[in-house]
PyMOL Python script that loads the backbone (N, CA, C, O; Angstrom):
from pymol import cmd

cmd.read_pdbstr("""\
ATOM      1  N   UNK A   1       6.072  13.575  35.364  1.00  0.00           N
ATOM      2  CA  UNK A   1       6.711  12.617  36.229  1.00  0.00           C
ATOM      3  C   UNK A   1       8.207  12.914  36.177  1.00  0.00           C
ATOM      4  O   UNK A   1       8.718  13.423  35.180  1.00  0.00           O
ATOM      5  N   UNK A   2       9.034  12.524  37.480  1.00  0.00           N
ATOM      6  CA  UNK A   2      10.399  13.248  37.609  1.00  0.00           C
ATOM      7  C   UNK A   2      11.186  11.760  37.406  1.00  0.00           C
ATOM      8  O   UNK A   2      10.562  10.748  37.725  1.00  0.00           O
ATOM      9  N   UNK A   3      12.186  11.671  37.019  1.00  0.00           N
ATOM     10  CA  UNK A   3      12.766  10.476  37.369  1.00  0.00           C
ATOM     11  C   UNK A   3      14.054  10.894  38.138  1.00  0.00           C
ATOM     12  O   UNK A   3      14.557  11.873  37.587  1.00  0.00           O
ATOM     13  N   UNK A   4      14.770  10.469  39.252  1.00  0.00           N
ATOM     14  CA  UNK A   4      16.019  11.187  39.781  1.00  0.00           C
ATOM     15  C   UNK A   4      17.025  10.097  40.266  1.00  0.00           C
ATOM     16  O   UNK A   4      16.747   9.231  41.096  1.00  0.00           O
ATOM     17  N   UNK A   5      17.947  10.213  39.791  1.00  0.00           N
ATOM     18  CA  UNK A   5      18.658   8.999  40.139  1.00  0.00           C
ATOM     19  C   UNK A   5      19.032   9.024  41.826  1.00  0.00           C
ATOM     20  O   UNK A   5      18.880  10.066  42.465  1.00  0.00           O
ATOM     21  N   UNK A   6      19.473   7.920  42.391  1.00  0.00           N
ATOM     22  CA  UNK A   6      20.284   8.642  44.077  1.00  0.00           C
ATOM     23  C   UNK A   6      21.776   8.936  44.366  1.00  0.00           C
ATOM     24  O   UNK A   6      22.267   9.418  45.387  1.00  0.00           O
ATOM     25  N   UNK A   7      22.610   8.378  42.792  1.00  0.00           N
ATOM     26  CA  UNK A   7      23.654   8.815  42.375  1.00  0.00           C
ATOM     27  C   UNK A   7      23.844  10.400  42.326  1.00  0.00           C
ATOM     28  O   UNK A   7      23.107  10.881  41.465  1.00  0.00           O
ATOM     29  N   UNK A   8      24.480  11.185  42.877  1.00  0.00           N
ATOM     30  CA  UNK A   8      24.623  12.697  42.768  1.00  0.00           C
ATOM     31  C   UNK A   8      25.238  13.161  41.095  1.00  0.00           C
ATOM     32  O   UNK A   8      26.352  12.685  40.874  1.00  0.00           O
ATOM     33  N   UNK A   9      24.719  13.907  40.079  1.00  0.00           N
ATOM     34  CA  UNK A   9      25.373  14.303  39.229  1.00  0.00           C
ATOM     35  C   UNK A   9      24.858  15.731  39.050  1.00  0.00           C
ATOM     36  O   UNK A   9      23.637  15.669  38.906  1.00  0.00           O
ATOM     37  N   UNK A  10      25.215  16.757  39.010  1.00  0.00           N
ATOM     38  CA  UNK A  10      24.722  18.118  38.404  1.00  0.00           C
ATOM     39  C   UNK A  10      23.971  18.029  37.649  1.00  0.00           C
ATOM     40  O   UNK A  10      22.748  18.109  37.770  1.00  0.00           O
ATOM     41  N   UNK A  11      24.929  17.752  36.263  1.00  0.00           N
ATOM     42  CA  UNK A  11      24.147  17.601  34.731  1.00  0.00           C
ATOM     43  C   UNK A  11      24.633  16.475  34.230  1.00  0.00           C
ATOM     44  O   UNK A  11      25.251  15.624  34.870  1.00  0.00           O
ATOM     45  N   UNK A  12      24.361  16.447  33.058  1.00  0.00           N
ATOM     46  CA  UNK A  12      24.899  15.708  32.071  1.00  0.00           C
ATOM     47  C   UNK A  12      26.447  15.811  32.139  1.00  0.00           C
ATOM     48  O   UNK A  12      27.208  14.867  32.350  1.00  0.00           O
ATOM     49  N   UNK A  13      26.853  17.340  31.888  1.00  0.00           N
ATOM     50  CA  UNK A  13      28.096  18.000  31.442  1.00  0.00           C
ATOM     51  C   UNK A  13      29.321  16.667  32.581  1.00  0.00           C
ATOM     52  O   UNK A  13      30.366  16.103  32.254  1.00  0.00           O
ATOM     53  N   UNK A  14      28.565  16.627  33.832  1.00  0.00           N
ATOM     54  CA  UNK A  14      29.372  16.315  34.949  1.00  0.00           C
ATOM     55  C   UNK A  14      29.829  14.433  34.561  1.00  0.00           C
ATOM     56  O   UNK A  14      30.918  13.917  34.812  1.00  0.00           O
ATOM     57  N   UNK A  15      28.462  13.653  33.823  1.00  0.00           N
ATOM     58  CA  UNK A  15      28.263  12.512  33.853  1.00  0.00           C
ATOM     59  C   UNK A  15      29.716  12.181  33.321  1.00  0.00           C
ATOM     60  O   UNK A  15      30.201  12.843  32.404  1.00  0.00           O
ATOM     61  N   UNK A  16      30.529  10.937  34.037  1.00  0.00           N
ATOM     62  CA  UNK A  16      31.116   9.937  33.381  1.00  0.00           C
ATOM     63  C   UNK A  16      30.733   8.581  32.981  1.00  0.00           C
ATOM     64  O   UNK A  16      29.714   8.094  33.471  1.00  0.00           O
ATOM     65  N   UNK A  17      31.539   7.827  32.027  1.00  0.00           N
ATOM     66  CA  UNK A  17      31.982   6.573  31.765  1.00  0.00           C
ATOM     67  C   UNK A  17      31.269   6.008  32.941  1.00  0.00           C
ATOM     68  O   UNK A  17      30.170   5.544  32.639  1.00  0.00           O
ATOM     69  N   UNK A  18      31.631   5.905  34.374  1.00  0.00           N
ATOM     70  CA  UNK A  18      30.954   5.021  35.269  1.00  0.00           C
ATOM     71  C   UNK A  18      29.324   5.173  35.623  1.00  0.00           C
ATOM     72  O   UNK A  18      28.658   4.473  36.385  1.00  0.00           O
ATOM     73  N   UNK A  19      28.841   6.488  34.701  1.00  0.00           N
ATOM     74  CA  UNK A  19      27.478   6.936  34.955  1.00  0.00           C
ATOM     75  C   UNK A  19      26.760   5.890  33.793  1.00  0.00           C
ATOM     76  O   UNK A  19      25.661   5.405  34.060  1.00  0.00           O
ATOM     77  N   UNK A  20      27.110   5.722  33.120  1.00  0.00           N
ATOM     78  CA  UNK A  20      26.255   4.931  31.522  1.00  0.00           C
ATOM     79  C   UNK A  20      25.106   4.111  32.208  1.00  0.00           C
ATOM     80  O   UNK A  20      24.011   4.114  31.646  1.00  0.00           O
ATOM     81  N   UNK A  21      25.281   3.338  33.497  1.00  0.00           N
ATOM     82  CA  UNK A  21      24.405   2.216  33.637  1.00  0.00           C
ATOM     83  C   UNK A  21      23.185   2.886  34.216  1.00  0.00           C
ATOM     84  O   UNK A  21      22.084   2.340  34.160  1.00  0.00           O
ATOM     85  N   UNK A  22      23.459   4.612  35.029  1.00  0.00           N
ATOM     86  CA  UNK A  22      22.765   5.073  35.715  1.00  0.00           C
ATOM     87  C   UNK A  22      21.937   5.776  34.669  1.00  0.00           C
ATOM     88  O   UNK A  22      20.715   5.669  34.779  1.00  0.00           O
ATOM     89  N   UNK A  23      22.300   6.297  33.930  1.00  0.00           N
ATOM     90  CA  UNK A  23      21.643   6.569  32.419  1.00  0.00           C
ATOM     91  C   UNK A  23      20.819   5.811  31.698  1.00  0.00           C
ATOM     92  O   UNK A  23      19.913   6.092  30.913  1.00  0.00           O
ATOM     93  N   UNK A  24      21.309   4.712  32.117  1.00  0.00           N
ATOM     94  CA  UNK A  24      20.336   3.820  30.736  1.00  0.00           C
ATOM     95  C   UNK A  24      19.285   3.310  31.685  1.00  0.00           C
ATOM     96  O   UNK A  24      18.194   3.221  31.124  1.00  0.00           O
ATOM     97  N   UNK A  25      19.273   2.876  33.194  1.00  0.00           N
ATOM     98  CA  UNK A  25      18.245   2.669  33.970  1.00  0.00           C
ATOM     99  C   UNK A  25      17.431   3.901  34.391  1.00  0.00           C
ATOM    100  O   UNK A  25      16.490   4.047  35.171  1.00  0.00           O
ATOM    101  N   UNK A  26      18.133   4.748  33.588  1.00  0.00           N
ATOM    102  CA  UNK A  26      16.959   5.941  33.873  1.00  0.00           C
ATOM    103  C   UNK A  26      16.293   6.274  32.737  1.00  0.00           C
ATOM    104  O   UNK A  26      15.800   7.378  32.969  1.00  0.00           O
ATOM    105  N   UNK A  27      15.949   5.865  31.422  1.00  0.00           N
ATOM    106  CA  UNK A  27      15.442   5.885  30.457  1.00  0.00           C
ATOM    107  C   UNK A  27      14.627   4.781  30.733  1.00  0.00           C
ATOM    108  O   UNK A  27      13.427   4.988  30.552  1.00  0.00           O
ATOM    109  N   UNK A  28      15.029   3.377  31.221  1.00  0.00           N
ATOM    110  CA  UNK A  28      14.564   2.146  30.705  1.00  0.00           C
ATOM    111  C   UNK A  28      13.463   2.709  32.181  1.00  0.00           C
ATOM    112  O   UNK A  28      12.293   2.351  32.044  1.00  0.00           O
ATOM    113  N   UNK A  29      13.651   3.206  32.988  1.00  0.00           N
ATOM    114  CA  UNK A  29      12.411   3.219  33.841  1.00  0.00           C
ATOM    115  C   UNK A  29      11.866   4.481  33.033  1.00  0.00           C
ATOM    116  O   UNK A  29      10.696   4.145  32.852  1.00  0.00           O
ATOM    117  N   UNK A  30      11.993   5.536  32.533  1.00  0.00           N
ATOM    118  CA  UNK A  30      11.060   5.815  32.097  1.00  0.00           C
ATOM    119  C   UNK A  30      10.270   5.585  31.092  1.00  0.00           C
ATOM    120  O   UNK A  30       9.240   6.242  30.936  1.00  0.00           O
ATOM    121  N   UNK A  31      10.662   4.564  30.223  1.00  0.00           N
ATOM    122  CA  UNK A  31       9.476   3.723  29.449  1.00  0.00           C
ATOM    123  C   UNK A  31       8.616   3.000  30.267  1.00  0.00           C
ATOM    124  O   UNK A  31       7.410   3.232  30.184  1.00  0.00           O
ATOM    125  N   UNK A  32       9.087   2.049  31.148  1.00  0.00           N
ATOM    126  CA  UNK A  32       8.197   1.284  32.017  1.00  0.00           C
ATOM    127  C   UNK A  32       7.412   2.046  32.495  1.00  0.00           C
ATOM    128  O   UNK A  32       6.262   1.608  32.465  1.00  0.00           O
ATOM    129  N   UNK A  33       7.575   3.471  33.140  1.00  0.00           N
ATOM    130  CA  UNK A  33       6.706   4.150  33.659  1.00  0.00           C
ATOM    131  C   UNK A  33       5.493   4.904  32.310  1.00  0.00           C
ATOM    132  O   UNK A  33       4.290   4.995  32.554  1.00  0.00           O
ATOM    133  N   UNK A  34       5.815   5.150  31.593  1.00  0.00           N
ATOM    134  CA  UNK A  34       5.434   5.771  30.257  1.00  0.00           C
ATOM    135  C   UNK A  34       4.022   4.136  29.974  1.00  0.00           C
ATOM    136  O   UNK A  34       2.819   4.370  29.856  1.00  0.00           O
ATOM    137  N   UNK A  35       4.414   3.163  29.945  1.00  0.00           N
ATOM    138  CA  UNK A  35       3.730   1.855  30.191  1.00  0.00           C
ATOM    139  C   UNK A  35       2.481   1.751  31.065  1.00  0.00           C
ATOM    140  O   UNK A  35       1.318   1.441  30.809  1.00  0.00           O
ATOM    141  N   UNK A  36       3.130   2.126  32.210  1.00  0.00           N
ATOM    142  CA  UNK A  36       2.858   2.135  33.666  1.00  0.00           C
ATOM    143  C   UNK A  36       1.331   2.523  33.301  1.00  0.00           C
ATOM    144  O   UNK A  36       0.301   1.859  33.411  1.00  0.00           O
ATOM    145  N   UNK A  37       1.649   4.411  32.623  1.00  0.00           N
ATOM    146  CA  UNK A  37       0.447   5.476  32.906  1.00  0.00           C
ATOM    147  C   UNK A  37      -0.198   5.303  31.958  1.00  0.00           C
ATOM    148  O   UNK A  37      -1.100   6.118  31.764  1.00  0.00           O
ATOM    149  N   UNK A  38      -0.014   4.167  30.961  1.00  0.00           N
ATOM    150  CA  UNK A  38      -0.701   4.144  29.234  1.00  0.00           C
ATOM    151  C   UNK A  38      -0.502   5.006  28.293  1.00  0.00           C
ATOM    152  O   UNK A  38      -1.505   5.152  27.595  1.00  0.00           O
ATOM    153  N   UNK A  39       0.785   5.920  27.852  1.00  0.00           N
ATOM    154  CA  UNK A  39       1.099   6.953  27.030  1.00  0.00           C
ATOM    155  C   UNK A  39       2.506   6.608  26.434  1.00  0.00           C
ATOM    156  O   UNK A  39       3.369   7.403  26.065  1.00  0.00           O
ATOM    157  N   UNK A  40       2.547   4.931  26.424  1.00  0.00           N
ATOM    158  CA  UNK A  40       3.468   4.615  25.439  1.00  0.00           C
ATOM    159  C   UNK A  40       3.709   4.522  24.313  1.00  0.00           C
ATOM    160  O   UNK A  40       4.721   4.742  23.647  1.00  0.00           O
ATOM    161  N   UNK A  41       1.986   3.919  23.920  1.00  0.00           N
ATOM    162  CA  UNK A  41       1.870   4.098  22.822  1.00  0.00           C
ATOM    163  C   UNK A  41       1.385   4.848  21.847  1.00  0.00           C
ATOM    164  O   UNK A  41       1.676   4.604  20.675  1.00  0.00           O
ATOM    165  N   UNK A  42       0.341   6.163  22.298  1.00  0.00           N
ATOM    166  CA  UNK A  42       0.473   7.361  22.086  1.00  0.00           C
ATOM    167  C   UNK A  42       1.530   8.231  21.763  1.00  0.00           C
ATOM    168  O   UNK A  42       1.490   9.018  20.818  1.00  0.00           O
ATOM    169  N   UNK A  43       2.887   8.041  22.878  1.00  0.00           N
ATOM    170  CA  UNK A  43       3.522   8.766  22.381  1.00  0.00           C
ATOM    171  C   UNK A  43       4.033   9.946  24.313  1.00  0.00           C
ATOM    172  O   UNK A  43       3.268  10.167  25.252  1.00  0.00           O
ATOM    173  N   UNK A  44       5.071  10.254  24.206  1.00  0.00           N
ATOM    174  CA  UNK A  44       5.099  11.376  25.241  1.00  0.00           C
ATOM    175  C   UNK A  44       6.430  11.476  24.990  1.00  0.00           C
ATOM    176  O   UNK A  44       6.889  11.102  23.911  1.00  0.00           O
ATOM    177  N   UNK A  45       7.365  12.106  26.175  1.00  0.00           N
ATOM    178  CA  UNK A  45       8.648  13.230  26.082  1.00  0.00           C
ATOM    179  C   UNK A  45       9.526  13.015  27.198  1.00  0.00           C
ATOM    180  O   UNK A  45       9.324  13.178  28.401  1.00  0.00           O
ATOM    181  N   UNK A  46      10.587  12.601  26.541  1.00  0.00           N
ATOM    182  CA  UNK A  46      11.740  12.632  28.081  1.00  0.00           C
ATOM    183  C   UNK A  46      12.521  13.830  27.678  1.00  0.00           C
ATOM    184  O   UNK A  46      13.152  14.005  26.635  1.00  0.00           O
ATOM    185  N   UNK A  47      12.398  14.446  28.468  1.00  0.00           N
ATOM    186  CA  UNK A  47      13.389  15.794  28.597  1.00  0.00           C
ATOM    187  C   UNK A  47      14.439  16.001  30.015  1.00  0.00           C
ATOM    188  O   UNK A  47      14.290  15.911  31.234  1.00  0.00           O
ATOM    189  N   UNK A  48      15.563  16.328  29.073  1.00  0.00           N
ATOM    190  CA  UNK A  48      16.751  16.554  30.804  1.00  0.00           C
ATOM    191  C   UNK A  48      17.148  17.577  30.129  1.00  0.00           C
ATOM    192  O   UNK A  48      17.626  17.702  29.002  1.00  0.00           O
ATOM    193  N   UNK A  49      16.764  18.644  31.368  1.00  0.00           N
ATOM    194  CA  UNK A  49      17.274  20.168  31.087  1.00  0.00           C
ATOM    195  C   UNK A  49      18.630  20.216  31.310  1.00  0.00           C
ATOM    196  O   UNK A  49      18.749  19.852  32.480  1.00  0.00           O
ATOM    197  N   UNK A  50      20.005  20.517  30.751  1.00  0.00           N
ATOM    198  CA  UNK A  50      21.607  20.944  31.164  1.00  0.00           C
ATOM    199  C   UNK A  50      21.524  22.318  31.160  1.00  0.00           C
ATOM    200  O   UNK A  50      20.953  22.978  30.292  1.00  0.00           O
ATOM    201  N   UNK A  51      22.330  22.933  32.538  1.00  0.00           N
ATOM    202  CA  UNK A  51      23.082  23.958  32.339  1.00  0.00           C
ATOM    203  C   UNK A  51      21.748  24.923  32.573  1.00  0.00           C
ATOM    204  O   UNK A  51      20.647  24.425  32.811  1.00  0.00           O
ATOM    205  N   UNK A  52      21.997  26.573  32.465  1.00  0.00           N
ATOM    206  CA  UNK A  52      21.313  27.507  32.871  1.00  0.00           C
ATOM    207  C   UNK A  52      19.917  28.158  31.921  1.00  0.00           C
ATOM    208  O   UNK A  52      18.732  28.480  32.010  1.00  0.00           O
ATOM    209  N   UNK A  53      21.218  28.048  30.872  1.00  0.00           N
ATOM    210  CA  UNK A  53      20.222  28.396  29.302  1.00  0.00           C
ATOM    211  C   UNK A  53      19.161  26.846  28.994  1.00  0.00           C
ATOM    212  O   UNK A  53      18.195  26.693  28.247  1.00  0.00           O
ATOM    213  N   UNK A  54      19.666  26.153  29.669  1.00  0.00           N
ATOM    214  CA  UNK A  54      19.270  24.509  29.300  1.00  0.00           C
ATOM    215  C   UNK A  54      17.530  24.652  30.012  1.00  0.00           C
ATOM    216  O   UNK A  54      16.526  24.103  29.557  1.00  0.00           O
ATOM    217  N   UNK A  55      17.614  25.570  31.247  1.00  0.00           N
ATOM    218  CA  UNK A  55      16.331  25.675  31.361  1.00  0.00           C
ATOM    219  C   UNK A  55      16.783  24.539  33.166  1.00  0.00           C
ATOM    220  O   UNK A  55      16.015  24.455  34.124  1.00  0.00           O
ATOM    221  N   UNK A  56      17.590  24.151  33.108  1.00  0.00           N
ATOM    222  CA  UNK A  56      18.151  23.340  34.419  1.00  0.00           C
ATOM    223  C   UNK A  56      17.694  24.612  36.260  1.00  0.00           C
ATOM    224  O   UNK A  56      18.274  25.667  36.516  1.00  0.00           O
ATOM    225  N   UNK A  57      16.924  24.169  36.849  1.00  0.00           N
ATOM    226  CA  UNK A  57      17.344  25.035  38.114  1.00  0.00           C
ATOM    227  C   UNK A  57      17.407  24.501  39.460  1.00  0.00           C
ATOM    228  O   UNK A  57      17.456  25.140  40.511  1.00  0.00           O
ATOM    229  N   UNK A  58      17.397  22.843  39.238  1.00  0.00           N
ATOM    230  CA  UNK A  58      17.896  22.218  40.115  1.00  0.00           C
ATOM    231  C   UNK A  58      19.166  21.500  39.988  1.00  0.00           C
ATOM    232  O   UNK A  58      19.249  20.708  39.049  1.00  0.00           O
ATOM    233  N   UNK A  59      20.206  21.643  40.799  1.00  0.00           N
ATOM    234  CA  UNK A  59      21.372  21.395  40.605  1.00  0.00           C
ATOM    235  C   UNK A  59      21.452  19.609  41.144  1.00  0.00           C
ATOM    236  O   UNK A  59      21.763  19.197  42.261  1.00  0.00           O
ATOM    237  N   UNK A  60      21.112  18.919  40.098  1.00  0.00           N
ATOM    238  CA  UNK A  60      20.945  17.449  40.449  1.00  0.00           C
ATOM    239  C   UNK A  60      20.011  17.343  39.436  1.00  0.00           C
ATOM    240  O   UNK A  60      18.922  17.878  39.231  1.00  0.00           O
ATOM    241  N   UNK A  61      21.142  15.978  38.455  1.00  0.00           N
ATOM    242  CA  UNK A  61      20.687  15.241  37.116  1.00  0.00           C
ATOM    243  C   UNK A  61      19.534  14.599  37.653  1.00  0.00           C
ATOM    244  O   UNK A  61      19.402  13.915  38.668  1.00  0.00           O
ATOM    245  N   UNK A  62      18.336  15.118  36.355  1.00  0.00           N
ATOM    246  CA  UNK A  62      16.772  14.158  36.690  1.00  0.00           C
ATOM    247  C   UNK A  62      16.077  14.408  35.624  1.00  0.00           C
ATOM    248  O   UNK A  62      16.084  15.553  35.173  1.00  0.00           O
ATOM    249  N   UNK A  63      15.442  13.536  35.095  1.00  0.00           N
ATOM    250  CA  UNK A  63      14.446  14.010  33.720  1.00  0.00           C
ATOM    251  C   UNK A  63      13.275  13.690  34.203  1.00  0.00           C
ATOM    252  O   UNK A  63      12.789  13.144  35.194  1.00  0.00           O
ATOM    253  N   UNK A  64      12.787  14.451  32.695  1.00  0.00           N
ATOM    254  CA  UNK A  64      11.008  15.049  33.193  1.00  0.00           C
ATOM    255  C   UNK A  64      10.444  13.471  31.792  1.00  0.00           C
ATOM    256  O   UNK A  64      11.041  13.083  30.787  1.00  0.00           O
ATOM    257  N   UNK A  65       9.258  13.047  32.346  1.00  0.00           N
ATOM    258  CA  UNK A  65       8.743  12.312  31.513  1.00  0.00           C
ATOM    259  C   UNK A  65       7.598  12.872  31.401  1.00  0.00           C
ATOM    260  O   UNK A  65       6.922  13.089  32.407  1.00  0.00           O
ATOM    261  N   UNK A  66       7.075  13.286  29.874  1.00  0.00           N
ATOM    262  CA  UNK A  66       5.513  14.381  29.677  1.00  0.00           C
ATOM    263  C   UNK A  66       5.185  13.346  28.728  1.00  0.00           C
ATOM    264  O   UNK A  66       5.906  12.672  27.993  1.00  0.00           O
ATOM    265  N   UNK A  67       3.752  13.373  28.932  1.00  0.00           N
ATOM    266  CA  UNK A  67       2.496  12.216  28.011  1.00  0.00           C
ATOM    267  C   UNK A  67       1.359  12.515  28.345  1.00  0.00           C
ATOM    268  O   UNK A  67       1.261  13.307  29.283  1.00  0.00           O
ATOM    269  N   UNK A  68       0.581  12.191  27.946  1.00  0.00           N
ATOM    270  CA  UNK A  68      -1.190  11.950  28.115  1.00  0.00           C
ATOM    271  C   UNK A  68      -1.701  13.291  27.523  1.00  0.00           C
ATOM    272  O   UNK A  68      -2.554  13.900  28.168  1.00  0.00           O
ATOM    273  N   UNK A  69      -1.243  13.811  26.327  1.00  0.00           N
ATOM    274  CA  UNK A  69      -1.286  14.847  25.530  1.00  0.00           C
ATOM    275  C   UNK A  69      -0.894  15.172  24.647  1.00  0.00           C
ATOM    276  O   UNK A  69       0.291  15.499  24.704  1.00  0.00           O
ATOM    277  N   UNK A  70      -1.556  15.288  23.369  1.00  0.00           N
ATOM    278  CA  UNK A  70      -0.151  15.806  21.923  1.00  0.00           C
ATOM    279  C   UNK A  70       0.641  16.728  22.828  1.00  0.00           C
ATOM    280  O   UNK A  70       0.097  17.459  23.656  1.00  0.00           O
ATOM    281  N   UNK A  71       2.052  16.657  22.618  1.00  0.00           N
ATOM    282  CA  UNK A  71       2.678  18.173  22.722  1.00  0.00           C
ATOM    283  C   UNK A  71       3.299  18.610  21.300  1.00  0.00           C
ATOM    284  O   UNK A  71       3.561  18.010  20.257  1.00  0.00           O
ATOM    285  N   UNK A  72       3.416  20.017  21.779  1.00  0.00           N
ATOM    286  CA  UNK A  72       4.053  21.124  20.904  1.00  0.00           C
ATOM    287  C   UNK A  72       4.982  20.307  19.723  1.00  0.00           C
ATOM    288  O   UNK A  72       5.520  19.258  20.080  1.00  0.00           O
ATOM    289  N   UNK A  73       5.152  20.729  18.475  1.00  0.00           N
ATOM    290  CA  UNK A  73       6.479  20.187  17.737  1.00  0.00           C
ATOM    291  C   UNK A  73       7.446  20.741  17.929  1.00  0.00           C
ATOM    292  O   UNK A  73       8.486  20.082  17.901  1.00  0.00           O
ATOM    293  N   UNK A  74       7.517  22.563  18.277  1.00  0.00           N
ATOM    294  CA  UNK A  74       8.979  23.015  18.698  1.00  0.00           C
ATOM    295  C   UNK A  74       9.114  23.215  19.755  1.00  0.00           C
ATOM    296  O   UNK A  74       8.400  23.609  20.676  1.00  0.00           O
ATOM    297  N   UNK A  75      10.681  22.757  19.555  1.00  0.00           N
ATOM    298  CA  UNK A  75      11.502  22.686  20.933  1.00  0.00           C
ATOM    299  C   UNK A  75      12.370  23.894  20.730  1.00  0.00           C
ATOM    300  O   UNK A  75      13.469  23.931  21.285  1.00  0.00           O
ATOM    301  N   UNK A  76      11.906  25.005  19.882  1.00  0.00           N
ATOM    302  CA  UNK A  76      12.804  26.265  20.833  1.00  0.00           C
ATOM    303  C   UNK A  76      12.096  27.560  20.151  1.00  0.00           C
ATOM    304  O   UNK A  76      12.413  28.695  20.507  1.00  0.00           O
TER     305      UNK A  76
END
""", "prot")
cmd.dss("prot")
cmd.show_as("cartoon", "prot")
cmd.util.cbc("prot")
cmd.orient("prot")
């Protein structure tokens, strides 16, 4: 599941001070959604790729919400 704000930001790198509220309503919906699909309490993954090496290849801040599956323990 994607979450994307309609605020324009690149990345993170770009986010300001006036972004915080757009940040935190984008976590707090992805628990509700995490709720939503029943993999809250199981357990799942918010990931926001930055930058090139970051694994990023859309130019516009959005995180990935992954659940309904153990995942992997490493992250690199």
């Amino acid at each position: 599941m994607l979450v994307v704000p309609k605020e324009h930001m690149v990345n993170l790198n770009e986010a300001g001070v006036k972004d915080v509220p757009v940040l935190g309503r984008m976590l707090r919906l992805a628990a509700r959604i995490a709720n939503e699909m029943g993999v809250a309490e199981t357990g799942y993954r918010v990931v926001i790729n930055n930058g090139d090496e970051g694994g990023q290849v859309v130019p516009h801040l959005h995180l990935h919400l992954i659940g309904g599956k153990a995942l992997d323990q490493k992250l690199g």
